[in-house]
One Martini backbone bead per residue (centre of mass of N, CA, C, O) as a GRO file, in nm:
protein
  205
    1UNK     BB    1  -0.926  -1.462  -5.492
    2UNK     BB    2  -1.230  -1.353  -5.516
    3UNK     BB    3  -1.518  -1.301  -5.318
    4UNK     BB    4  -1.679  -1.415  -5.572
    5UNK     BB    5  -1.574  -1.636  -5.623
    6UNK     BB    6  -1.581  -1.806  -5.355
    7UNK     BB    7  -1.918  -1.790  -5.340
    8UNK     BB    8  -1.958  -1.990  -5.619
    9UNK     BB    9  -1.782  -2.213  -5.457
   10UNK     BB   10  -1.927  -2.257  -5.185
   11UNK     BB   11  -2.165  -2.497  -5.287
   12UNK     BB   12  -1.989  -2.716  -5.387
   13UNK     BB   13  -1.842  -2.744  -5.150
   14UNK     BB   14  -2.040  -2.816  -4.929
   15UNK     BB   15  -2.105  -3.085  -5.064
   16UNK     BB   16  -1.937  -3.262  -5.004
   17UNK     BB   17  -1.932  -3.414  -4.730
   18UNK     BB   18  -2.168  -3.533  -4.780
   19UNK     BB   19  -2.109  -3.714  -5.004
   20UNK     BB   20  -1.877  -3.853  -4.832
   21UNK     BB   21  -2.062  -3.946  -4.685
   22UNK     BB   22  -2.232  -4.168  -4.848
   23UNK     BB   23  -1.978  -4.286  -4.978
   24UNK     BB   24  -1.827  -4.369  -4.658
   25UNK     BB   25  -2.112  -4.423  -4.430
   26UNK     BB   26  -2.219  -4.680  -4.487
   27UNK     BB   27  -2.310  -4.949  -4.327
   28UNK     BB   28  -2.513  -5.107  -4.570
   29UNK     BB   29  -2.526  -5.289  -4.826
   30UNK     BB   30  -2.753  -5.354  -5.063
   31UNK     BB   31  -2.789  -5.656  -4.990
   32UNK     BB   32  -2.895  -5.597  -4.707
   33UNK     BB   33  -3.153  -5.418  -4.772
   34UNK     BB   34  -3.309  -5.643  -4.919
   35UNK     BB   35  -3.359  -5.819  -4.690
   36UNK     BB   36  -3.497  -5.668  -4.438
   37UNK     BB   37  -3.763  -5.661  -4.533
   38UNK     BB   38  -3.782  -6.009  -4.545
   39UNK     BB   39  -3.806  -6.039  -4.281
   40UNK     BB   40  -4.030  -5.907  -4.186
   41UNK     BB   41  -4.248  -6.005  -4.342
   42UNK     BB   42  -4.270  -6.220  -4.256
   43UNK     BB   43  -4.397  -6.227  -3.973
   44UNK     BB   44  -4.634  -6.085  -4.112
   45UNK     BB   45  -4.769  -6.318  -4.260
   46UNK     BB   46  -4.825  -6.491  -4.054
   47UNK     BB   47  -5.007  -6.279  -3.841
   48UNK     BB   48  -5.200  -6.290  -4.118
   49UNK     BB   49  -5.280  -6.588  -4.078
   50UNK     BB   50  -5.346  -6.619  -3.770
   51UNK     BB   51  -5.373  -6.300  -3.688
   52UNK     BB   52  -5.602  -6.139  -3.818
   53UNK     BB   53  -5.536  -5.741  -3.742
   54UNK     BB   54  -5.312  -5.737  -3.595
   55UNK     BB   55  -5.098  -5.560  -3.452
   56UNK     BB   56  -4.816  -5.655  -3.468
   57UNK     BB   57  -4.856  -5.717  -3.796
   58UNK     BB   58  -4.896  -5.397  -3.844
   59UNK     BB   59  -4.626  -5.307  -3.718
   60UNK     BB   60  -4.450  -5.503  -3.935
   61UNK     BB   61  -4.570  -5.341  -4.184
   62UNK     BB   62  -4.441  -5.084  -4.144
   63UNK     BB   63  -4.137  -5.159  -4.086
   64UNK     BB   64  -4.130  -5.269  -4.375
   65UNK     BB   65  -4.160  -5.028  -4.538
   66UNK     BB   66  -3.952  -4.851  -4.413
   67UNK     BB   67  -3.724  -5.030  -4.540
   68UNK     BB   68  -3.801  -4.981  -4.832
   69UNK     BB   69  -3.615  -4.685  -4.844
   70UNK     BB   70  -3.370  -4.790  -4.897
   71UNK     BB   71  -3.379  -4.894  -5.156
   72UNK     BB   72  -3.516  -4.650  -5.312
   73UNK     BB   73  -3.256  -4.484  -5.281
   74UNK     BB   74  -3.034  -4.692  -5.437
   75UNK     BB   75  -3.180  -4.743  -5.680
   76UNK     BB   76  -3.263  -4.764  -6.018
   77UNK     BB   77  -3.417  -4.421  -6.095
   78UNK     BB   78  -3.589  -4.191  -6.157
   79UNK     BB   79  -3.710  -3.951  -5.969
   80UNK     BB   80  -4.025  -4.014  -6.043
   81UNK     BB   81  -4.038  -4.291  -5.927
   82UNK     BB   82  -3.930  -4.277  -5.663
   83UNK     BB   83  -4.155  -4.051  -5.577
   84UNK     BB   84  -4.373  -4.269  -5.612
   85UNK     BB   85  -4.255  -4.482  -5.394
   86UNK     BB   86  -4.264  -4.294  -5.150
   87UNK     BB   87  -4.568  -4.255  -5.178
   88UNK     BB   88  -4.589  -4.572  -5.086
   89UNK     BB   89  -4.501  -4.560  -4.825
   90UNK     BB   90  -4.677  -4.295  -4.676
   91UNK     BB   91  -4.962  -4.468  -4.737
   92UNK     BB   92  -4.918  -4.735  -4.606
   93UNK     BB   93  -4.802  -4.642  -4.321
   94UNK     BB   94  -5.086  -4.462  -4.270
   95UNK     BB   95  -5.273  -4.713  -4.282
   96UNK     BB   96  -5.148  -4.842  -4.060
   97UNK     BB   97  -5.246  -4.654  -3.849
   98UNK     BB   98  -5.571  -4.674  -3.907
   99UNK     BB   99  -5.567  -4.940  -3.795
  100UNK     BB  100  -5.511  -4.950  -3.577
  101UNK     BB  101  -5.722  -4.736  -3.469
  102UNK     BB  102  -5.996  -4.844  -3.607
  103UNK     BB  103  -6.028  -4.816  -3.912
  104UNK     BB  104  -6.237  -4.885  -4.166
  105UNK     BB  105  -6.175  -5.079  -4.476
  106UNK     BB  106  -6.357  -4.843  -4.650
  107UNK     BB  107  -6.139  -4.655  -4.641
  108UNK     BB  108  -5.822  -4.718  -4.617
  109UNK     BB  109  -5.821  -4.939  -4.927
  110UNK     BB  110  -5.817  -4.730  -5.137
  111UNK     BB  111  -5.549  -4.612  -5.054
  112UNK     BB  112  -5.394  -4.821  -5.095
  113UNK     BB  113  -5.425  -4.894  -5.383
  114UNK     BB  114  -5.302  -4.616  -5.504
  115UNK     BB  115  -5.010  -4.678  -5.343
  116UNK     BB  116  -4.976  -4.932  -5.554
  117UNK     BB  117  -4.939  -4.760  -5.826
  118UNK     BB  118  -4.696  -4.627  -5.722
  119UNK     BB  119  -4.545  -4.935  -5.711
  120UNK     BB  120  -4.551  -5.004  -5.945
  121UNK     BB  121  -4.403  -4.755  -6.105
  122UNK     BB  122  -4.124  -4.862  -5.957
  123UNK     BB  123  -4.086  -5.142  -6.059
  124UNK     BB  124  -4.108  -5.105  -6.361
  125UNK     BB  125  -3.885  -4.903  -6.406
  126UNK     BB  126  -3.664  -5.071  -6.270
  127UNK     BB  127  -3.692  -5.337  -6.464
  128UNK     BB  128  -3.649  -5.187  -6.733
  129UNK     BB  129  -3.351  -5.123  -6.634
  130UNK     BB  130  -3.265  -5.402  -6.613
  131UNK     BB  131  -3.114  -5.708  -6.730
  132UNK     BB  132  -3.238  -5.914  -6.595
  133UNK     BB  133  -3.472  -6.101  -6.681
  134UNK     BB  134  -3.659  -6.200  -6.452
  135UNK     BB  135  -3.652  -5.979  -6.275
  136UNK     BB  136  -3.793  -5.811  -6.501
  137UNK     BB  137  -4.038  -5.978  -6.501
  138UNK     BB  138  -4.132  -5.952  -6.228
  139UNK     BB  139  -4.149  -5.703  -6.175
  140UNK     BB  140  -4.363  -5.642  -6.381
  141UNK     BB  141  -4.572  -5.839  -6.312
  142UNK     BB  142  -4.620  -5.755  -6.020
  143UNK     BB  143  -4.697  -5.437  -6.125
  144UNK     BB  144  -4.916  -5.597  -6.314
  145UNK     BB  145  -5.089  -5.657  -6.045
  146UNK     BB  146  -5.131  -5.413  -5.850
  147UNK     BB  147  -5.295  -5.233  -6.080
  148UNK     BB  148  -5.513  -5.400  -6.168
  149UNK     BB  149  -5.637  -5.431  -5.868
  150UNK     BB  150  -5.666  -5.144  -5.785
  151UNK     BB  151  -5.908  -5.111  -6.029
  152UNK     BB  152  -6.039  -5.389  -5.963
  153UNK     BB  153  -6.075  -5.477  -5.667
  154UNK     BB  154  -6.413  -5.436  -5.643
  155UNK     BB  155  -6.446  -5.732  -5.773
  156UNK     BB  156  -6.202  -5.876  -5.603
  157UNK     BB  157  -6.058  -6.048  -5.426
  158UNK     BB  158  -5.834  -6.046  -5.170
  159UNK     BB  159  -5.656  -6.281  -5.223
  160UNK     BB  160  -5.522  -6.135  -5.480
  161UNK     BB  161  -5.293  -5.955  -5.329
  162UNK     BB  162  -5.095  -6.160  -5.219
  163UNK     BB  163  -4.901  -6.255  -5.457
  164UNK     BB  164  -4.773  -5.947  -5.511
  165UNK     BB  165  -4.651  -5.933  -5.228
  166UNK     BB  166  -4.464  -6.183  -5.225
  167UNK     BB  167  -4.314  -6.077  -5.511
  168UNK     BB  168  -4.168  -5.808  -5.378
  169UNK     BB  169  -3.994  -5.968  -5.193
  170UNK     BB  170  -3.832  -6.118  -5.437
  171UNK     BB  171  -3.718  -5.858  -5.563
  172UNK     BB  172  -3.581  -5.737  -5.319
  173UNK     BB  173  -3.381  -5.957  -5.306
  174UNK     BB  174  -3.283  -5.992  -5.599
  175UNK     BB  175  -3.156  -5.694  -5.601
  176UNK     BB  176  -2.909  -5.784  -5.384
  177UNK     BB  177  -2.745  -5.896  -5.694
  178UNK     BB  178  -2.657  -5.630  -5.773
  179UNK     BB  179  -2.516  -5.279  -5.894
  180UNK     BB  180  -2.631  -5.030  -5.789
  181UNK     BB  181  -2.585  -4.659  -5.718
  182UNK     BB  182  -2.588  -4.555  -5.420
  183UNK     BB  183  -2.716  -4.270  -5.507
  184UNK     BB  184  -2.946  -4.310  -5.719
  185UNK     BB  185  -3.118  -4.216  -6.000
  186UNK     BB  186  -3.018  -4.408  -6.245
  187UNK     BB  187  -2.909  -4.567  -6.493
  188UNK     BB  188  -2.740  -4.825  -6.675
  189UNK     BB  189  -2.491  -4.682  -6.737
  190UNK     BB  190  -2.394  -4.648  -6.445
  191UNK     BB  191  -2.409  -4.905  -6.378
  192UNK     BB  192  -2.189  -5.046  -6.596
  193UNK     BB  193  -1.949  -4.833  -6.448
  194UNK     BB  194  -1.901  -5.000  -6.197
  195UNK     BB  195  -1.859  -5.263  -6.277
  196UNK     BB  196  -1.589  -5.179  -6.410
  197UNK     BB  197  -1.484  -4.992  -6.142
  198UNK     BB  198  -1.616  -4.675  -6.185
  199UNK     BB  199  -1.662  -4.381  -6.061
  200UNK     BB  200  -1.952  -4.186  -6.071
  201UNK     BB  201  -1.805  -3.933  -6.064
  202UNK     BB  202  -1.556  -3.994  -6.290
  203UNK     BB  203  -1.772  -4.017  -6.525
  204UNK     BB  204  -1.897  -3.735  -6.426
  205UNK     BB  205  -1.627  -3.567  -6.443
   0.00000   0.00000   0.00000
């Protein structure tokens, strides 16, 4: 083999590791990661109804939105979708943290549902490529409910935001009866291919 040859294939080469890592080192399977959430969640619903705007509640609204980083990696949809997703994560924690500074809710407020847009376009996404119906109607139905409150919030009680805040949390529980492709951003097809037992590399190529 000459050293052009090896030089082309060495980039391919280099990328096995980390797959095997990705593949062979997860730690914790999807429906664990969907779960994780919805802990987090709970207590932070609470200290917001019994200590509203306490530190303690927003410091676990935090931890709540990275948990669900692990989920987006993991789930099946588009690079697009996706990086919406991560999108409305950095933006929620980002609003966390000025929370906590004791930023006036008229400055980061506008901002949070900005990040909600983003958090549709990913439910939305993720449940039109799912099969089961309910899955897919919640997570549909909670994405415009998110979306729509976002552009007409200024108009709409707040406490209106609160019910589709809880069914984001029960469909990520939800998520974690099904068998998305632990590489995440696939297709409904690479979906099948698992169900069926054949691993996604080996259907793709």
């Amino acid at each position: 083999m000459t050293a052009s040859t090896e030089s082309a294939h060495e980039p391919a080469t280099s990328l096995e590791p980390r797959r095997r890592l990705r593949l062979d080192k997860e730690l914790l399977g999807f429906r664990a990661i969907t779960v994780i959430p919805a802990v987090l969640f709970a207590p932070t619903l609470v200290l917001g109804l019994v200590v509203p705007g306490s530190a303690a509640g927003t410091t676990l609204g935090i931890l709540f939105h990275i948990s669900v980083l692990f989920v987006i990696d993991r789930a099946p949809a588009p690079a697009w979708a996706r990086a919406a997703a991560f999108g409305w994560i950095a933006i929620d924690v980002m609003v966390g943290i000025m929370t906590l500074n004791l930023v006036p809710d008229d400055i980061y407020m506008p901002m949070r549902l900005g990040g909600h847009v983003m958090a549709a376009t990913w439910l939305i996404t993720v449940s039109l490529l799912s099969r089961p119906v309910l899955f897919r109607s919640l997570g549909i139905f909670t994405g415009v409910w998110l979306a729509l409150f976002s552009f007409f919030g200024a108009h709409l009680p707040i406490a209106l935001l609160g019910p589709p805040g809880i069914l984001v949390v029960v469909w990520l529980v939800m998520a974690g009866s099904y068998r998305p492709d632990p590489l995440g951003g696939l297709t409904r097809g690479t979906r099948d291919t698992l169900a069926a037992g054949t691993p996604s590399g080996a259907a793709n190529g």
